[in-house]
VEXTIFI-368910 format. One record per residue: residue number from 1; residue in one letter; x, y, z of N, C-alpha, C, O, CB in turn. Coordinates in steps of 0.001 Angstrom, whole numbers, padded with zeros to 6 digits. Atoms other than C-alpha are relative to their C-alpha. Glycine has a CB too. Layout:
<minus>
{NUM, "A", {X, Y, Z}, {X, Y, Z}, {X, Y, Z}, {X, Y, Z}, {X, Y, Z}},
...
</minus>
This chain:
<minus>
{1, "X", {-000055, -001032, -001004}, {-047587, -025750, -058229}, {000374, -000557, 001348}, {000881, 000221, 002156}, {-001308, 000712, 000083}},
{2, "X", {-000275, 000242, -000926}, {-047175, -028107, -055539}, {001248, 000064, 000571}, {001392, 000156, 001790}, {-000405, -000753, 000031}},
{3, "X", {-001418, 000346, 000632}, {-043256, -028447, -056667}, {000273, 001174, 001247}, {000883, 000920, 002286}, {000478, 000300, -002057}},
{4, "X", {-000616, -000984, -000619}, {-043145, -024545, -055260}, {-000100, 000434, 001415}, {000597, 001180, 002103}, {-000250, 000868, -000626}},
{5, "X", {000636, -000237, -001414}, {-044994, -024587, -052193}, {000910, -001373, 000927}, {001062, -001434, 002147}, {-002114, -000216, -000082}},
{6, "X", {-000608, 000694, -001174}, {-043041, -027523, -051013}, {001381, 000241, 000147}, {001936, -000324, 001090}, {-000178, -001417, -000056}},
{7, "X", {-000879, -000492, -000213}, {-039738, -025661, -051811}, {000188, 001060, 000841}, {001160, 001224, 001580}, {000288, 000113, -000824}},
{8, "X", {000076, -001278, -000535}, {-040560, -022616, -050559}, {-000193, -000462, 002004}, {000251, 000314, 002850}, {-001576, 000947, -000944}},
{9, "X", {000355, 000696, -000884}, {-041812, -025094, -047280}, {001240, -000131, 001070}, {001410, 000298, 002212}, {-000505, -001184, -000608}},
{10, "X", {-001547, 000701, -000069}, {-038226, -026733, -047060}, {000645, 001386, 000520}, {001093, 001463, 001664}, {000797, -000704, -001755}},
{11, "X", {-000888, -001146, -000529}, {-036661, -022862, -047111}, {-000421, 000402, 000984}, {000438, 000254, 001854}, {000198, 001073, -000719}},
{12, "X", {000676, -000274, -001543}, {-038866, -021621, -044102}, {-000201, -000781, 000890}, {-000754, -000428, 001931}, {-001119, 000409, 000056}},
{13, "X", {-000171, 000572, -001389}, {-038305, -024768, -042144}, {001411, -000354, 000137}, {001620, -001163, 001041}, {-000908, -001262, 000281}},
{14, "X", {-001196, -000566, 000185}, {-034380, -024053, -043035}, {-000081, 001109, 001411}, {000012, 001235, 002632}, {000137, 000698, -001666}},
{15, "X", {-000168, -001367, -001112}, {-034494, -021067, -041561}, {-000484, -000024, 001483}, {000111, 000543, 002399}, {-000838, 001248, -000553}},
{16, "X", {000527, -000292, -001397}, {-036517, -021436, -038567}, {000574, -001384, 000718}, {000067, -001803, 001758}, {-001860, 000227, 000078}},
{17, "X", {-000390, 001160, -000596}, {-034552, -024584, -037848}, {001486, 000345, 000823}, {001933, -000113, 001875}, {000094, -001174, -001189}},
{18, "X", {-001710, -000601, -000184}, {-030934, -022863, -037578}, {000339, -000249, 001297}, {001302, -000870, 001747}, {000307, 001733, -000229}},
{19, "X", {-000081, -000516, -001657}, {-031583, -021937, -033974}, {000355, -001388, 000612}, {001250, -001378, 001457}, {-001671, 000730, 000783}},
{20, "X", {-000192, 001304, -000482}, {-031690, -025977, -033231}, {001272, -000266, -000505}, {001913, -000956, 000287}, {-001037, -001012, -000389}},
{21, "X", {-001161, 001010, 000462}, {-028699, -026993, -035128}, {001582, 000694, 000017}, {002622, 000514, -000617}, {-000374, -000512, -001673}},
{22, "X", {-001239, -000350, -000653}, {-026392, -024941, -033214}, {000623, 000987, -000704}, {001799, 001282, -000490}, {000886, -001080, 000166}},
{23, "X", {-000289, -001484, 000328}, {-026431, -021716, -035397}, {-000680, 001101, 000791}, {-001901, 000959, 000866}, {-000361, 000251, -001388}},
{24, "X", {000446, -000745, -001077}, {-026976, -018642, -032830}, {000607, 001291, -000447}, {001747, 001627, -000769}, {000421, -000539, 001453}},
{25, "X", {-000619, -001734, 000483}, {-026874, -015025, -033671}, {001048, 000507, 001125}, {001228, -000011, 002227}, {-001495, 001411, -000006}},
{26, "X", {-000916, -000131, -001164}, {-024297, -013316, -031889}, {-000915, 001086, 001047}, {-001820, 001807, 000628}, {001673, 000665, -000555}},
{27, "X", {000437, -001317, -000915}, {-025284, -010965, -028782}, {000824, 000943, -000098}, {001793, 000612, -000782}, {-000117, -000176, 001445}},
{28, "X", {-000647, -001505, -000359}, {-023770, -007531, -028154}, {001205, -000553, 000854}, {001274, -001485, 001655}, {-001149, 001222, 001008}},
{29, "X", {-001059, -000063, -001603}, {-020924, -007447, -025986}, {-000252, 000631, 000958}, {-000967, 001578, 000629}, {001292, 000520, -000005}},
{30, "X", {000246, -000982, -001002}, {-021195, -005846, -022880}, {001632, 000865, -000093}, {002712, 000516, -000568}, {-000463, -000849, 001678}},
{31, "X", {-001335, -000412, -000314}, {-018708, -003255, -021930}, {-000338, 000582, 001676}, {-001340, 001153, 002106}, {000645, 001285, -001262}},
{32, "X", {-000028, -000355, -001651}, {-018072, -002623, -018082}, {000744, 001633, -000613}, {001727, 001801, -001334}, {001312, -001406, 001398}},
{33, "X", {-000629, -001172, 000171}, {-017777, 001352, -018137}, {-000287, 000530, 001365}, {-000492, 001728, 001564}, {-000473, 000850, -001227}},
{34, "X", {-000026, -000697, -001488}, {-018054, 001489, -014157}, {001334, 000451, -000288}, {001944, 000122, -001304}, {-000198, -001009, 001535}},
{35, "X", {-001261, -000337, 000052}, {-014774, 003424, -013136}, {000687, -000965, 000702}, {000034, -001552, 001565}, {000237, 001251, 000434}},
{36, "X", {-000673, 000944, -000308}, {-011932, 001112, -012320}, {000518, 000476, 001767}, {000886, 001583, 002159}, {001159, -000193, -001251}},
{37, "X", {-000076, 000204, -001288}, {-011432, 000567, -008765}, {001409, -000812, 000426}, {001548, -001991, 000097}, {-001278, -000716, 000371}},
{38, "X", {-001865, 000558, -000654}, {-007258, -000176, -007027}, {-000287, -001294, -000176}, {000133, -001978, -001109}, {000663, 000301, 001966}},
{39, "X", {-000459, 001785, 000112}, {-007643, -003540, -006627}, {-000751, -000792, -000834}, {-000887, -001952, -000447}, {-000150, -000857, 001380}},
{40, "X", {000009, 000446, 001427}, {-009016, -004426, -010100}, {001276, 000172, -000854}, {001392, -000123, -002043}, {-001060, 000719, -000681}},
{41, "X", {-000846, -000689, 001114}, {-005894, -003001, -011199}, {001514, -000688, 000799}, {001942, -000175, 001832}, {-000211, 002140, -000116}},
{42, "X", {-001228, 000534, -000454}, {-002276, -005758, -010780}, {000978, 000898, -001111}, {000793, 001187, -002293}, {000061, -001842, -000086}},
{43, "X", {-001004, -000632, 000899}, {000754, -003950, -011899}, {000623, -001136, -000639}, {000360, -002291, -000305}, {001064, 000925, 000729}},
{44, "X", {-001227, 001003, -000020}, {003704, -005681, -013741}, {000353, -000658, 000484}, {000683, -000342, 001628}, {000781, 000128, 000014}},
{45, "X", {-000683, 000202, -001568}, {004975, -008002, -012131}, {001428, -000757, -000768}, {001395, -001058, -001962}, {-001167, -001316, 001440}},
{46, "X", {-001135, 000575, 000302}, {008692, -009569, -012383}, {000042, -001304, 000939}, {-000387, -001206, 002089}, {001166, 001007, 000170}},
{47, "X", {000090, 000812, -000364}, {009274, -013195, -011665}, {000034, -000199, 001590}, {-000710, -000978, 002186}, {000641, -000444, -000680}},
{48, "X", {-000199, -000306, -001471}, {010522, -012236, -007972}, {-001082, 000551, 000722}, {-000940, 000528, 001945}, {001043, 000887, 000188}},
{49, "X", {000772, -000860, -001015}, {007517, -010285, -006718}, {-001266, -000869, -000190}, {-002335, -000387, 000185}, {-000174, 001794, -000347}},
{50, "X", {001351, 000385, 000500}, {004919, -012739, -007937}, {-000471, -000557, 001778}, {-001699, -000550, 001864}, {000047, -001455, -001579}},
{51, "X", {000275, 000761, -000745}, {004598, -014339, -004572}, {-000384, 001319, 001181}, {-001176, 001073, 002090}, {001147, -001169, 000167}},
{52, "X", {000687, -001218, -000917}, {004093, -010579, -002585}, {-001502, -000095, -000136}, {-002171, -000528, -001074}, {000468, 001600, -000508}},
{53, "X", {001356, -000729, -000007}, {000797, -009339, -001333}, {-000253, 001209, -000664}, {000602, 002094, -000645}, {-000347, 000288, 001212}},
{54, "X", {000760, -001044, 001202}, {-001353, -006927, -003823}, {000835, 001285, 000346}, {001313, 002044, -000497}, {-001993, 000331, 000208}},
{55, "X", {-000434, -001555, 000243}, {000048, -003921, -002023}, {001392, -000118, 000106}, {001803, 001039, 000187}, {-000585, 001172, 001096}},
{56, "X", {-001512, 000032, 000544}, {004022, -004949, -002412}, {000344, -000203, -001534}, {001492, -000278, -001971}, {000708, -001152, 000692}},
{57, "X", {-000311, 000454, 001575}, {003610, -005677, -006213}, {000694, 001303, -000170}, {001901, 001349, 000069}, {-001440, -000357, -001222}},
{58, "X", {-000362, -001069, 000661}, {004072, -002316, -007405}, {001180, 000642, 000477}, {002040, 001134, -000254}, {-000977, 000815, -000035}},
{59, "X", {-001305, -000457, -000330}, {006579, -001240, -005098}, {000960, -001087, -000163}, {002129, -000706, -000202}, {000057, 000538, 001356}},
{60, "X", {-001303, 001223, 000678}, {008656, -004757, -006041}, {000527, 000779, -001574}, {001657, 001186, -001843}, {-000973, -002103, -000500}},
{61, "X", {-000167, -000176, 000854}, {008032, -003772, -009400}, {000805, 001205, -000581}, {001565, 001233, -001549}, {-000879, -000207, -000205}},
{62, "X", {-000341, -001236, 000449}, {008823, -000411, -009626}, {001441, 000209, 000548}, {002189, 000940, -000100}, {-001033, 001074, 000445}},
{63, "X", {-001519, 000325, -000458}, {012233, -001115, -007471}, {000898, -000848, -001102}, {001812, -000277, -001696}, {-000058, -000943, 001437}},
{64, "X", {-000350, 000365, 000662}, {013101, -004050, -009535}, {000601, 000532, -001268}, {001747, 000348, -001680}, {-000602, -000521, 000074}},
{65, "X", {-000235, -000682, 001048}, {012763, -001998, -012514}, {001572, 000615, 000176}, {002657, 000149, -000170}, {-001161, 001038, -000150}},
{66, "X", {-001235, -001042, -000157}, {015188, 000967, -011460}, {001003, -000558, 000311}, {002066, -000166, -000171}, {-000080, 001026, 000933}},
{67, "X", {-001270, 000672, -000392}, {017428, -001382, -009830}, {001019, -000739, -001034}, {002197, -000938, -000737}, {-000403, -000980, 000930}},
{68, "X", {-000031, 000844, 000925}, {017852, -003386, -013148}, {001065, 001326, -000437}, {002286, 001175, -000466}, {-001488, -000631, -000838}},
{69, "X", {-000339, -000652, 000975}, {018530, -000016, -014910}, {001470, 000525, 000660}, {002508, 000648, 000011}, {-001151, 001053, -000456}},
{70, "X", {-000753, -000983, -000500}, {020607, 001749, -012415}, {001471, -001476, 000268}, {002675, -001303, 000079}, {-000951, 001044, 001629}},
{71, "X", {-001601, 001090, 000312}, {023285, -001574, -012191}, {000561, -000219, -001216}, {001713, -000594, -001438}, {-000126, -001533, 000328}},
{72, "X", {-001034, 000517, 001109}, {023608, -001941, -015669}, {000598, 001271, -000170}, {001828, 001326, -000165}, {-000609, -000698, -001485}},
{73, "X", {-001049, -001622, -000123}, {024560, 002030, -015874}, {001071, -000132, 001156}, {001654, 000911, 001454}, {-001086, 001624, 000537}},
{74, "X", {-000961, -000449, -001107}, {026806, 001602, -013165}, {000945, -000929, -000732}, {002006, -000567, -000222}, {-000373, -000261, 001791}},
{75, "X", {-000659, 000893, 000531}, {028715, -001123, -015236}, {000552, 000975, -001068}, {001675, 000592, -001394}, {-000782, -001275, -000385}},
{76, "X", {-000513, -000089, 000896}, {029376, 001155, -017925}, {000737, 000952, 000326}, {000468, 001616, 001327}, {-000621, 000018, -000931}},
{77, "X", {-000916, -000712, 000079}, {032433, 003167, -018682}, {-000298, 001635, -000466}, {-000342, 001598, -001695}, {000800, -000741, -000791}},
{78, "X", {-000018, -001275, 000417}, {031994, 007086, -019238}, {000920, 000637, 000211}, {001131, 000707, 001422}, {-000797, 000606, 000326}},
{79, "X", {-000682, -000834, -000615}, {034934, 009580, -019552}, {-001054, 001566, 000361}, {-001717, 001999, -000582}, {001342, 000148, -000981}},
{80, "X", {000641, -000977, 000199}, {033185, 012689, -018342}, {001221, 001277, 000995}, {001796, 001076, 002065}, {-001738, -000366, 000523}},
{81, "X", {-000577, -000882, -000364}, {035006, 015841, -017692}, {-000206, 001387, 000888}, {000548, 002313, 001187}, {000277, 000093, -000845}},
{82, "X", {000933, -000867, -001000}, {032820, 017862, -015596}, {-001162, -000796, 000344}, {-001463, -001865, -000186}, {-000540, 001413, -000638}},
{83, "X", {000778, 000649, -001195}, {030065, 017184, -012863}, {-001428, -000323, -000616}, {-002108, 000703, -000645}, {-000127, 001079, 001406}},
{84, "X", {001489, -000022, 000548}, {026628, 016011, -014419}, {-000776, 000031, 001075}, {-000269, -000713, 001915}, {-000450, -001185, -000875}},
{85, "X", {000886, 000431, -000652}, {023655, 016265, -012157}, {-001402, 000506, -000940}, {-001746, 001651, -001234}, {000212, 000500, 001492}},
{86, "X", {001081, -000499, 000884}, {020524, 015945, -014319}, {-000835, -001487, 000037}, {-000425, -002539, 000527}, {000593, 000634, -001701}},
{87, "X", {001632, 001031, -000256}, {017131, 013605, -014507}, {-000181, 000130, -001862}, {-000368, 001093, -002605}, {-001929, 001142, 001385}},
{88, "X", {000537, 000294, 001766}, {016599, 011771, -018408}, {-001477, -000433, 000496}, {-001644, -001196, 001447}, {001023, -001608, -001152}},
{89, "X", {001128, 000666, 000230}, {013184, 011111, -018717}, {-000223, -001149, -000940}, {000009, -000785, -002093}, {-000730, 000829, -000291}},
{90, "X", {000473, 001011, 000940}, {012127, 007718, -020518}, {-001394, -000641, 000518}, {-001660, -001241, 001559}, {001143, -001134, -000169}},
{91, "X", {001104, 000549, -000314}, {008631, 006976, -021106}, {000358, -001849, -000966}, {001053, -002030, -001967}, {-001469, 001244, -000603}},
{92, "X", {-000142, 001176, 000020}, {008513, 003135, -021453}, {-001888, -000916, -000031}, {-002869, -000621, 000651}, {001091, -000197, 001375}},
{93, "X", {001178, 000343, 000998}, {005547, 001108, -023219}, {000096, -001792, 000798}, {001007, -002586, 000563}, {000482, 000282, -002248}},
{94, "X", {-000169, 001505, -000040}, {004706, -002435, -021511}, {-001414, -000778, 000010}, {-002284, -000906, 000871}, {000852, -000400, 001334}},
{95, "X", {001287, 000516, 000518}, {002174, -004279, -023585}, {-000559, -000823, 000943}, {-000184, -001060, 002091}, {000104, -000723, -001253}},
{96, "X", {001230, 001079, -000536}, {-000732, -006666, -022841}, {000753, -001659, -000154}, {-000021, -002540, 000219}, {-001722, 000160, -001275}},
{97, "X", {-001100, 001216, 000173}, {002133, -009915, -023530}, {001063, 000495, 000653}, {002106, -000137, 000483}, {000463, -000431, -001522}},
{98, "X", {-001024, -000549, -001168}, {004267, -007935, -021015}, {001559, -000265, -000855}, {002430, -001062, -000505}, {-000168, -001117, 001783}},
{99, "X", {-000882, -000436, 000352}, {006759, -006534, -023830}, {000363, 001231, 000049}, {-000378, 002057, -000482}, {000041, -000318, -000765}},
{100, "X", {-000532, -001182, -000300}, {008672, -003759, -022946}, {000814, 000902, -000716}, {002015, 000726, -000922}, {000514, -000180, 000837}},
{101, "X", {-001251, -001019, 001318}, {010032, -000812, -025379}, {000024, 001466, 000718}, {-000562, 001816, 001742}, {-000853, 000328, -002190}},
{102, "X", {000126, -000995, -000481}, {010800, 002402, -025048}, {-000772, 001261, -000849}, {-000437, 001395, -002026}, {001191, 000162, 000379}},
{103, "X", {000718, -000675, 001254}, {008563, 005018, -026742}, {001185, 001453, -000082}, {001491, 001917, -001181}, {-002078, 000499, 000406}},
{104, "X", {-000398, -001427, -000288}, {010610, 008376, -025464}, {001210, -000432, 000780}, {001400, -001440, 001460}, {-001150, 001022, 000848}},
{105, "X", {-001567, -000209, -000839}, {014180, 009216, -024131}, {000293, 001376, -000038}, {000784, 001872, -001052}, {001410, -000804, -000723}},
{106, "X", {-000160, -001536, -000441}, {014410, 012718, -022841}, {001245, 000305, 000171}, {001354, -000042, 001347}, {-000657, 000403, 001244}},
{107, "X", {-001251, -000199, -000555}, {018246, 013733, -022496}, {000565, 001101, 000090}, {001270, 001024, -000917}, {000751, -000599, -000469}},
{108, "X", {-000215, -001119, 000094}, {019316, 017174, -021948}, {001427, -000407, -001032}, {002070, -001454, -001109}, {000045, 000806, 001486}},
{109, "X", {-001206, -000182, 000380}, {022156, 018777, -024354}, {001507, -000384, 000286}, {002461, -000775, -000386}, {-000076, 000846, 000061}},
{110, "X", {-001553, 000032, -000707}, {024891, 018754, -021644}, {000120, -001494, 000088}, {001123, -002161, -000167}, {000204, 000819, 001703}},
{111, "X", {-000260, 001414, -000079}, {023992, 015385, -021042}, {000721, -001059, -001389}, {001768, -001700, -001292}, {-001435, -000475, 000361}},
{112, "X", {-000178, 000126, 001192}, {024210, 014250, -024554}, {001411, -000026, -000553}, {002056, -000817, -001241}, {-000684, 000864, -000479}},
{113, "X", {-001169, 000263, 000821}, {027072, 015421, -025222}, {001687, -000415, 000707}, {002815, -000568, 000237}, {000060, 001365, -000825}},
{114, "X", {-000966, 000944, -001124}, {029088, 014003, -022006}, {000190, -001407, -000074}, {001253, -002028, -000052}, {-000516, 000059, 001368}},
{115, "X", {000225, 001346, 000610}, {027660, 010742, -022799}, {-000540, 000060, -001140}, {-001768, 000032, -001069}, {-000752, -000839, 000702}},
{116, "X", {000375, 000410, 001372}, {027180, 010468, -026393}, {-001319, -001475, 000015}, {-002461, -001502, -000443}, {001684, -000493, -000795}},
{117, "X", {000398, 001681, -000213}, {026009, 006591, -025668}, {-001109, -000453, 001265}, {-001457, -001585, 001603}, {001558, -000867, 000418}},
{118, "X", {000732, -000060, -000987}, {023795, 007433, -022908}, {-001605, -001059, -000896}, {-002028, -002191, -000658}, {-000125, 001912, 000536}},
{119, "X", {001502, 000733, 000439}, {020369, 006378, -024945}, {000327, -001346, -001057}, {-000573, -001895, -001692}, {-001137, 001319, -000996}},
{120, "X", {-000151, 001354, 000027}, {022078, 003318, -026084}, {000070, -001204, 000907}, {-000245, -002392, 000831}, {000781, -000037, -000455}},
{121, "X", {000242, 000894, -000922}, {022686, 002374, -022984}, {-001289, -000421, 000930}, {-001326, -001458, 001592}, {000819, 000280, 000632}},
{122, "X", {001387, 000070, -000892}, {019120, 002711, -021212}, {-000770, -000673, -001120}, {-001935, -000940, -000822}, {-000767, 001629, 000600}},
{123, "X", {000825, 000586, 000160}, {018157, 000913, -024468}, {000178, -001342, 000023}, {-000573, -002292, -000197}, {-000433, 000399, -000809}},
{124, "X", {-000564, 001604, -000556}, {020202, -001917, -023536}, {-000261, -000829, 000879}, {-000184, -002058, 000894}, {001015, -000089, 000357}},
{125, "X", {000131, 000361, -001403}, {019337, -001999, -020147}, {-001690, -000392, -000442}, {-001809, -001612, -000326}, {000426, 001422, 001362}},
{126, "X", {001092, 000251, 000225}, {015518, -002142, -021176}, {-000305, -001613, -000521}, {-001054, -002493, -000098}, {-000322, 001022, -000827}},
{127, "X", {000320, 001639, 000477}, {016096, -005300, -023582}, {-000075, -001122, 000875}, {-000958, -001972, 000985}, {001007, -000509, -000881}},
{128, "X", {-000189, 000555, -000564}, {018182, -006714, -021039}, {-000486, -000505, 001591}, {000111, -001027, 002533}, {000719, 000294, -000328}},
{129, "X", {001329, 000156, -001402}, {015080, -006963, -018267}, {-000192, -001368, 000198}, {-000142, -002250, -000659}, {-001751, 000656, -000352}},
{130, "X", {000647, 001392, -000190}, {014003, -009841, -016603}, {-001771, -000201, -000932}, {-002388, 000761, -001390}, {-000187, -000134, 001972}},
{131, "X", {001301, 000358, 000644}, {010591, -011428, -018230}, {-000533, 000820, 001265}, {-000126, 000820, 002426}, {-000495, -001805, -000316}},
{132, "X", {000607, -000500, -000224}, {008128, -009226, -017509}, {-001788, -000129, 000060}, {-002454, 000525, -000743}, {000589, 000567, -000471}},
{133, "X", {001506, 000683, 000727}, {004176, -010923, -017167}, {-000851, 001903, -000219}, {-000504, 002931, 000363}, {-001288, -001585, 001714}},
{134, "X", {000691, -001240, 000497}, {001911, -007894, -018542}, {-000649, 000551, 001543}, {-000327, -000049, 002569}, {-001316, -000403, -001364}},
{135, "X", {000194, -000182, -001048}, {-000095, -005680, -015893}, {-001971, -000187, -000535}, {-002489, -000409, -001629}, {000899, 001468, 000655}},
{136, "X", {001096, 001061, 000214}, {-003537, -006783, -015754}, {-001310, 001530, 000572}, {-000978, 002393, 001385}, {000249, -001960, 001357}},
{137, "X", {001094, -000607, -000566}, {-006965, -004686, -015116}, {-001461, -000637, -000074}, {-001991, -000611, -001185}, {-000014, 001219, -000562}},
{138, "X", {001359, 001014, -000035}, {-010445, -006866, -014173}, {000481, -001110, -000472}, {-000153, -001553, -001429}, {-001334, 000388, -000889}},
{139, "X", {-000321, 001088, 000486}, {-008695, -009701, -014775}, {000264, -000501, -001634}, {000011, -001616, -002090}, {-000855, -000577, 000532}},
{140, "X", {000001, 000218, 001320}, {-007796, -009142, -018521}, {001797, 000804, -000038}, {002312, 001539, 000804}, {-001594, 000823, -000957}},
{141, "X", {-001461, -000642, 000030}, {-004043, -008148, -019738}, {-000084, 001206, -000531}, {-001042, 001346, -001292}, {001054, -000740, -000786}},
{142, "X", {-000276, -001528, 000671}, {-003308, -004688, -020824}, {001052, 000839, -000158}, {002103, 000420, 000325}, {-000599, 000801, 000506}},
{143, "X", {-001138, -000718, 000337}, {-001087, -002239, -021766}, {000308, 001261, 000809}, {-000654, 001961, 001127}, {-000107, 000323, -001336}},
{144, "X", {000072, -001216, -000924}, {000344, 000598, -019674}, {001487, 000328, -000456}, {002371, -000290, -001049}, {-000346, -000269, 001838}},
{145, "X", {-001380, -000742, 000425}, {003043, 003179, -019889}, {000274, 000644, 001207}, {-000508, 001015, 002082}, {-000048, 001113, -001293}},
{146, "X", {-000285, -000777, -001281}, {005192, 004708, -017489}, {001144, 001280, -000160}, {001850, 000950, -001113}, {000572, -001130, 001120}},
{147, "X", {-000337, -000762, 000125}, {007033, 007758, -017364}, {001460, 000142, 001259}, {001454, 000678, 002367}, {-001169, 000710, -000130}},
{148, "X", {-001153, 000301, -001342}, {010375, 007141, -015234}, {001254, 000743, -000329}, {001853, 000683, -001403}, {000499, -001774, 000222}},
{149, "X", {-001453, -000529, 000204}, {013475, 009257, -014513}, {001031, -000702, 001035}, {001071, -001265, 002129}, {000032, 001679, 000237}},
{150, "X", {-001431, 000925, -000530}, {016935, 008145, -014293}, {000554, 001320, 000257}, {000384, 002131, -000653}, {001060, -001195, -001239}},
{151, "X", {-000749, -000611, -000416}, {018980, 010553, -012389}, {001276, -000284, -000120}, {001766, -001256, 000455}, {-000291, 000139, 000880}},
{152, "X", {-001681, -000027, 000029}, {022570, 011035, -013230}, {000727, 001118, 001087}, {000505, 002307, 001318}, {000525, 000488, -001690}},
{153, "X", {-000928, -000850, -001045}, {024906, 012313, -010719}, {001348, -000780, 000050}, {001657, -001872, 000528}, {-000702, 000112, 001656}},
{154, "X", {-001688, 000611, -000033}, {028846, 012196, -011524}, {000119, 000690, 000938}, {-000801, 001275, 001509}, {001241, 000200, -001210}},
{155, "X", {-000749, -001381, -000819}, {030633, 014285, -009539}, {001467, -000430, -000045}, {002337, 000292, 000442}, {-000537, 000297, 001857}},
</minus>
């Protein structure tokens, strides 16, 4: 009988030993569910704006962007035979590794069918972005979407 009492000994000073030998239950996580506060919150940023102060990021960024899009459209060739003035919507997806897609491309009819090649080209212009570092909230990366129109005006 002694055989069991000194096994049974061995397993209950097992167990109550764990804690020393650098096995540790896990804790909970916390989750911060205060509401997020402006300057917890860095936009995008593009290699050029990294060196602005907090409140020029977003307007670098958000210039950069359009500026990117609206030169490579100006590069491309369209015959169009009447006057377009119209606003595409593209919502645009830029992960927590600050990759950029497009989820949505809004294009009216008339548009469409003036430029056939229109939503090839805004998805060209998207690939062809500068590196993009992700946009950041409490100091962790995250994902955000934006909802941006490109205005066309031939005349």
């Amino acid at each position: 009988m002694s055989g069991k009492h000194w096994g049974i000994g061995l397993v209950v000073l097992a167990l109550y030993s764990c804690d020393y030998l650098g096995f540790k239950t896990q804790q909970p996580v916390e989750v911060d569910n205060s509401p997020i506060q402006l300057n917890e919150v860095r936009p995008p940023l593009f290699k050029k704006c990294e060196t602005l102060s907090e409140e020029e990021l977003r307007e670098c960024f958000e210039a950069t962007f359009s500026n990117h899009i609206n030169t490579y459209l100006e590069n491309k060739t369209a015959v169009v035979t009447e006057k377009l003035h119209d606003t595409i919507w593209m919502q645009v997806l830029i992960n927590n590794i600050g990759k950029v897609s497009i989820e949505s491309i809004s294009v009216s009819d008339s548009v469409q069918r003036s430029i056939p090649k229109i939503k090839t080209w805004l998805e060209e212009s998207i690939i062809s972005l500068p590196e993009v570092q992700p946009p950041y909230v409490r100091n962790q990366p995250t994902s955000t979407r934006y909802k941006l129109p490109v205005i066309l005006k031939i005349n």
